[in-house]
MARNUTOR-207412 format. One line per 3 residues: their letters; for each residue x, y, z of C-alpha. Coordinates in steps of 0.2 Angstrom, whole numbers, plus 5000, padded with zeros to 4 digits. Each point is the difference from the previous one (the first is absolute). Example, Ala and Ser with C-alpha at 12.3 -4.5 7.8 and 13.67 -1.06 7.14 Angstrom:
% MARNUTOR-207412
as	5062 4978 5039  5006 5017 4997 $
***
This chain:
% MARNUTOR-207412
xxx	5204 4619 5102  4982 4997 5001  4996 4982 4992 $
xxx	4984 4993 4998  4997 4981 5000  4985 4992 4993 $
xxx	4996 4985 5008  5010 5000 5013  4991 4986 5012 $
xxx	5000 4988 4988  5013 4987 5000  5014 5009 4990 $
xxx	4995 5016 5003  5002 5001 5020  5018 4990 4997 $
xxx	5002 5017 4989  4993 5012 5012  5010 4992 5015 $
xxx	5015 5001 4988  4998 5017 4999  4995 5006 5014 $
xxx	5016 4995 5005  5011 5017 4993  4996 5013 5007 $
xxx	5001 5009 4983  4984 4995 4996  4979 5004 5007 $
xxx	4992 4985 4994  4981 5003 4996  4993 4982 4999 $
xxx	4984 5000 4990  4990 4986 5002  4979 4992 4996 $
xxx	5004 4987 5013  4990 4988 4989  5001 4983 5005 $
xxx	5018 5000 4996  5005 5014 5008  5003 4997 5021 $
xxx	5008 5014 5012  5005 4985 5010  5016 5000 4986 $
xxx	5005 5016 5006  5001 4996 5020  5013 5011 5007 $
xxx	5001 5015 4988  4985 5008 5004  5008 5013 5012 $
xxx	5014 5006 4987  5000 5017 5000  5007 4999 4979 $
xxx	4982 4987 4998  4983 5003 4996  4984 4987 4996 $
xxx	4988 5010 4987  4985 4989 4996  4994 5002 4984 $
xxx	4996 4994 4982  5009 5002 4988  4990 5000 4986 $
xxx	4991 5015 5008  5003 5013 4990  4996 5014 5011 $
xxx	5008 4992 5015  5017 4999 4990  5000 5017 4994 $
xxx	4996 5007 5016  5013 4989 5009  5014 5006 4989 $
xxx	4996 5017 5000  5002 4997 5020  5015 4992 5004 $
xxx	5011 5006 4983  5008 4982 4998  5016 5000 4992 $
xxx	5000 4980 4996  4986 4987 4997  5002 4983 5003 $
xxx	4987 4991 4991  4998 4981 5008  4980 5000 5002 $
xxx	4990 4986 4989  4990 4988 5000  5013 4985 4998 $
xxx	4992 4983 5002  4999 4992 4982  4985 4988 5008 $
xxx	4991 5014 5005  5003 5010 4982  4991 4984 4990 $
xxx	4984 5002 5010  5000 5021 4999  5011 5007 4990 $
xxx	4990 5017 5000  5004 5002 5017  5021 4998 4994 $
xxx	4997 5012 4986  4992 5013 5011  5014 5000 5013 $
xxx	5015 4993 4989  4998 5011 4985  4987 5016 5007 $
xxx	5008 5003 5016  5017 5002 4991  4996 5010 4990 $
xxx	4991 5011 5013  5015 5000 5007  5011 5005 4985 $
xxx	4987 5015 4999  5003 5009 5016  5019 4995 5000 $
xxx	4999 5011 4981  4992 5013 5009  5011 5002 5016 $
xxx	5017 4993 4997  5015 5009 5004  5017 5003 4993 $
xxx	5011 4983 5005  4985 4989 5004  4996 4983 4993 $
xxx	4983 4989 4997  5005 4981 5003  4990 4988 4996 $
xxx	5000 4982 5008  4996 4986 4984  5001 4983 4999 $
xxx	5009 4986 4988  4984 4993 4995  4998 5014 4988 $
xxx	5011 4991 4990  4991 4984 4997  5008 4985 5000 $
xxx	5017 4992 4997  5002 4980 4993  5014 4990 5011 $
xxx	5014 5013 4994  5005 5019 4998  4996 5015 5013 $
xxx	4987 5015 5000  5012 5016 4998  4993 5018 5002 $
xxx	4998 5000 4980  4988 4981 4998  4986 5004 4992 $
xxx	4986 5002 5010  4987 4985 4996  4986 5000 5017 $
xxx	4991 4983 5002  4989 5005 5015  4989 5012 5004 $
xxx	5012 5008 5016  5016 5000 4987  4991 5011 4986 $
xxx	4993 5011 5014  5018 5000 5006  5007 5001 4981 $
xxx	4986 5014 4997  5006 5011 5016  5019 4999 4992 $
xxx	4994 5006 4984  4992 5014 5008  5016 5006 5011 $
xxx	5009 4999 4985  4989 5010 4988  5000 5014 5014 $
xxx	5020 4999 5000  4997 5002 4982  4987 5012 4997 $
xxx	5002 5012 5017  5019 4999 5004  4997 4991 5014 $
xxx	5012 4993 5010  4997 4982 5002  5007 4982 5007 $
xxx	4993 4983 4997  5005 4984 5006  4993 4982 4995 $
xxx	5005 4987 5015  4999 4983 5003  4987 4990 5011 $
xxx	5003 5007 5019  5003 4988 5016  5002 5004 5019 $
xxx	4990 5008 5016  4983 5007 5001  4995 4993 4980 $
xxx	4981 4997 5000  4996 4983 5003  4991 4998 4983 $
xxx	5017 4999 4991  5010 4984 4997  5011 4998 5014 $
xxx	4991 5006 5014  4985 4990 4995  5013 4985 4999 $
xxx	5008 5002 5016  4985 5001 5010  4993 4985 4990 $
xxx	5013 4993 5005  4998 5005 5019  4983 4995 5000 $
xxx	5003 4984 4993  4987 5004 4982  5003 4998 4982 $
xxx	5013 5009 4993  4990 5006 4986  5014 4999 4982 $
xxx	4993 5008 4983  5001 4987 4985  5016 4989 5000 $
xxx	5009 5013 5012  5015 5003 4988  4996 5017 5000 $
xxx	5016 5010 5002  5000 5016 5010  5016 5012 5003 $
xxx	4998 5004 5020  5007 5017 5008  5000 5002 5021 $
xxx	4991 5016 5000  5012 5008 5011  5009 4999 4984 $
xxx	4990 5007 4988  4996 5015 5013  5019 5003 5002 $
xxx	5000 5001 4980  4986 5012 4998  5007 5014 5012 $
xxx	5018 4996 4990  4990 5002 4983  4990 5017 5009 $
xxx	5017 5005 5004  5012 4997 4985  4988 4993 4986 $
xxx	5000 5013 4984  4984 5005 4996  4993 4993 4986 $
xxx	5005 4983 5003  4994 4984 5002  5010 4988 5014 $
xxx	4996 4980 5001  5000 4995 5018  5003 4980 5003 $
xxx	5008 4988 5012  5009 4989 4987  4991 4986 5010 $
xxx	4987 4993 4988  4988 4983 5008  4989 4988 4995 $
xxx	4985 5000 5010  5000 4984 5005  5020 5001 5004 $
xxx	4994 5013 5009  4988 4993 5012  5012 4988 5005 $
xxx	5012 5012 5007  4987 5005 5007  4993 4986 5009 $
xxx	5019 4994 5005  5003 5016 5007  4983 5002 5009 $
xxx	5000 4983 5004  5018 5002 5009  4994 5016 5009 $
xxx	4985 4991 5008  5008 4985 5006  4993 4988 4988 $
xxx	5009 4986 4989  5007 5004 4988  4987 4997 4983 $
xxx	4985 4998 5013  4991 5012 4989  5004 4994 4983 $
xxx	4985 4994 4999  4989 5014 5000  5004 5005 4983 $
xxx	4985 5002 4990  5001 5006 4980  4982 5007 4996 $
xxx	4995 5008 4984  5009 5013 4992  4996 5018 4999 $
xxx	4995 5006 4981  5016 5012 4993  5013 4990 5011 $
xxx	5018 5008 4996  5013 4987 4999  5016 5007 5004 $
xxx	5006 5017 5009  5015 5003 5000  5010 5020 5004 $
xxx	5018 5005 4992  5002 5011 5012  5020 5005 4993 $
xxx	4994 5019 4997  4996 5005 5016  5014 4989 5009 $
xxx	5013 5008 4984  4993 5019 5003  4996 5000 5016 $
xxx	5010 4988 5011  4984 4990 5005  5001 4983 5006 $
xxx	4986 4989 5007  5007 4997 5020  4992 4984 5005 $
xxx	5001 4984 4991  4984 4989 4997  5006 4989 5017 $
xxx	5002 5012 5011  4984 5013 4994  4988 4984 5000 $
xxx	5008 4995 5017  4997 5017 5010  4983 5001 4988 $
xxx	4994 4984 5007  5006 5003 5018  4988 5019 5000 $
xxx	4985 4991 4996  5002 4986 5013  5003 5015 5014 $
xxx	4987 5011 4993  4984 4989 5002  4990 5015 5008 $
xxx	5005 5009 4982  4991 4987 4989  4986 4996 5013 $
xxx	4996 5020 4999  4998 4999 4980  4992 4983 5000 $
xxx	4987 5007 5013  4999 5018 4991  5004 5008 5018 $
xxx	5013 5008 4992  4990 5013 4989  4992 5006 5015 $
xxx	5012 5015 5002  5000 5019 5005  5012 5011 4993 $
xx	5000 5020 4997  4995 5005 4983 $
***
C-alpha cells in the first residue's frame, strides 16, 4: 500500500510516519513544506527505510499534487499538514485559510481523480472545531461545530470540505477530531515545551488569563497508534473523537510540570514556583476541551496507553536530553537541510 502523509516532519506527523514505516505493509511517501514547523531532525533514523520516502512540496500546489498522485498511484492519504498554532492564526489567519482549507482541498481533487478501489482519504482534525464546553459535558463526533479562532474555522472548514466530497463524489473518507497533543519533538512554541524549558532556564512561565483553562492531553504516541487503527478498521464515512480522558487546568498543569522538571534537575522541590507569571489573555480564548472518546475505544478497541504521570515524565525527561534538538530550532540551523526532491 502506497500511503501518503502530509506533513510528516511536524510534530505529529513524523510520530505517524515512524508508526508506519514500521509494517512492512505500507511505502510511506511523507510530503512535507518544511515551514517553520516542519524539521527532518523528527525523523532521525528512518531515512534509509527502503518502504520511506521525503517529497518536498506544497500542498496547496495544485500542479505539484496532481502530478504527485498521478506518480506514485497512493492508495491512502493521511492528511496531518496545517498551520496549527492559534497565536499565530490571530495575527494571519489568510495564511491558515490558504493551507488549512486550500490545500485540502487540493488534495481532495487529486485523490477524486486517482483513487483506487479499497483506498481511503483521512483527514487529521482537531477538537477545537467544536468550540467550547462550560465546566461539564464532553465533545462527541455529532457536537455541533461552533469555531472561536481563526486556526479551528480553517480546521472546521477543511472537515466540511472532506465531508461534502464523501458526499458529492463517493469518496471514501475518515476524519478524526483529537485532543491537545503532548510528548517528543513538539515545537517549542506550544505550551509545555515552552514551559519546561522556562523552567530550565529559570524564566517566567508565561500563563494565559487566570490559568483555569482546561485541556484534554493525549501522549502522541497515542494518538498516532489510534490513527493507523482508524486507517485500518475505521468505516468510511465516519467521524472518530480521539481523547486521553485526562482533562488539566493550565495552571494544575504547570505545577506537574515544574514538580516533575524540578525533580528531574535536582532542584527542591517548589524552587520554581515562583516563575509563574499570568499575562493577558488571548482574544477567543476557549474555556474547556474535553474528548468522549467511548466510539473509538467501543468500535475499535482503542485505548490511550500512557497516563498523564507517566507521558509527562518520559515528555519531560526527552527535552532535558535533547538540548542540541531545541538549540537547532532556537538558532534556525535546523532548516538548513538537503534532501532529494
Amino acid at each position: 500500500m502506497n500511503v501518503l502523509i502530509t506533513g510528516g516532519a511536524g510534530f505529529i506527523g513524523a510520530h505517524v510516519v515512524k508508526h508506519f514505516v514500521k509494517d512492512a505493509a505500507y511505502h510511506v511517501y511523507n510530503l512535507d513544506k518544511l515551514t517553520y514547523a516542519g524539521n527532518l531532525n523528527n525523523l532521525a533514523g528512518i531515512e534509509e527505510n527502503e518502504n520511506y520516502s521525503f517529497i518536498h512540496g506544497d500542498i496547496t500546489d495544485v500542479d505539484f499534487i496532481q502530478n504527485l498522485f498521478h506518480k506514485h498511484h497512493f492508495t491512502h492519504v493521511i492528511h496531518l499538514a496545517a498551520e496549527s498554532h492559534v497565536d499565530r492564526s490571530i495575527t494571519d489567519p489568510f495564511v491558515f485559510a490558504k493551507t488549512n482549507v486550500l490545500g485540502t482541498l487540493n488534495l481532495l481533487h487529486s485523490f477524486k481523480a486517482t483513487h483506487q478501489s479499497g483506498g481511503l482519504f483521512y483527514h487529521i482534525s482537531t477538537d477545537e472545531v467544536y468550540g467550547t464546553l462550560g465546566e461539564t459535558g464532553l465533545f462527541t463526533e455529532t457536537s455541533p461545530y461552533q469555531p472561536n479562532s481563526p486556526y479551528a474555522a480553517s480546521k472546521a472548514s477543511s472537515d466540511h470540505f472532506v465531508r461534502a466530497y464523501a458526499e458529492t463524489y463517493k469518496l471514501p473518507v475518515l476524519i478524526s477530531n483529537c485532543s491537545n497533543n503532548y510528548g517528543p519533538n513538539q515545537f517549542p512554541e506550544k505550551f509545555i515545551p515552552v514551559c519546561i524549558q522556562a523552567i530550565v532556564n529559570n524564566k517566567n512561565i508565561p500563563i494565559y488569563g487566570d490559568g483555569n483553562y482546561t485541556r484534554d492531553w493525549l501522549y502522541v504516541a497515542d494518538h498516532a497508534a489510534a490513527i493507523k487503527i482508524i486507517l485500518e478498521e475505521g468505516k468510511p464515512g465516519e467521524t472518530y473523537n480521539i481523547g486521553g480522558l485526562n482533562e488539566w487546568k493550565n495552571i494544575d498543569l504547570v505545577k506537574v510540570l515544574i514538580r516533575e522538571t524540578d525533580k528531574a534537575l535536582g532542584r527542591p522541590e517548589g524552587a520554581s514556583l515562583p516563575l509563574i507569571k499570568f499575562v493577558k489573555d488571548r482574544p477567543g480564548h476557549d474555556k474547556r476541551y474535553a474528548i468522549d472518546n467511548a466510539k473509538i475505544m467501543r468500535e475499535l478497541q482503542w485505548k490511550p496507553e500512557h497516563t498523564f504521570e507517566a507521558g509527562i515524565v518520559k515528555t519531560i525527561d526527552w527535552y532535558l536530553s535533547n538540548q542540541a534538538w531545541i538549540d537547532d530550532i532556537l538558532d534556525g540551523s535546523y532548516q538548513n537541510v538537503t534532501f532529494n526532491t
